[in-house]
C-alpha positions in Angstrom: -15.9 -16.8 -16.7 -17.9 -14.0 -17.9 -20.5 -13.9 -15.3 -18.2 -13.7 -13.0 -16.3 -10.3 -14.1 -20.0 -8.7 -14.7 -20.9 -9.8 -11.1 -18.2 -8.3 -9.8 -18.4 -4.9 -11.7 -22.0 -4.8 -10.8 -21.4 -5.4 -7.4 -18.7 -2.1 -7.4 -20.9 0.0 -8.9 -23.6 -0.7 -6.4 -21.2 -0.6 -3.5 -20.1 2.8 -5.0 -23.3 4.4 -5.6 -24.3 3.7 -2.0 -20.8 4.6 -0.6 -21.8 8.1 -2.0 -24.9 8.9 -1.4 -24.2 7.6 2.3 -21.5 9.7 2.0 -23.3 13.1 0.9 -25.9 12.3 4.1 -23.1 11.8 6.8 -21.4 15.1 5.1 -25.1 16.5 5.4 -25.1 15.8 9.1 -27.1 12.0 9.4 -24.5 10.3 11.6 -26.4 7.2 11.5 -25.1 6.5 8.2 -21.3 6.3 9.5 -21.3 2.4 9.6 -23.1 2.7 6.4 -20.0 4.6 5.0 -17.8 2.2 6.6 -19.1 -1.3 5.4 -19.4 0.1 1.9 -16.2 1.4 1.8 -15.2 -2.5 3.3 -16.8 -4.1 0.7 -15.2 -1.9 -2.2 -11.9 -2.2 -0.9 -12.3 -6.0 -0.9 -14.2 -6.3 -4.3 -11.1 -4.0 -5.6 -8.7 -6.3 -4.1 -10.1 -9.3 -5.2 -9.9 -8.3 -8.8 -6.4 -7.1 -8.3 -5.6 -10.7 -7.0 -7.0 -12.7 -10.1 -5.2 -12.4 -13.1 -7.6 -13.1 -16.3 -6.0 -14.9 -19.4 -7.4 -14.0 -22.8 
């Protein structure tokens, strides 16, 4: 059960990390990096929802 939560917070930091520095290039004028931006921010909101949908009992 462990594994699981670390692979999941690993995964959101990643997905964070690139989210902004994608984010600081599109604001910097790449506009290649727009679906960049948009998958990441995807992939966080459904990393964030799936650990707001499972409950944990300790």
């Amino acid at each position: 059960m462990g594994w699981n939560r670390t692979a999941v917070r690993v995964a959101l930091v990643y997905s964070g990390v690139t989210f902004f520095f994608a984010l600081l290039f599109l604001m910097a004028g790449e506009v290649s990096l727009l679906f960049e931006v948009l998958i990441n921010l995807l992939i966080i909101h459904d990393i964030l929802s799936y650990k707001g949908g499972t409950k944990v009992e300790e």
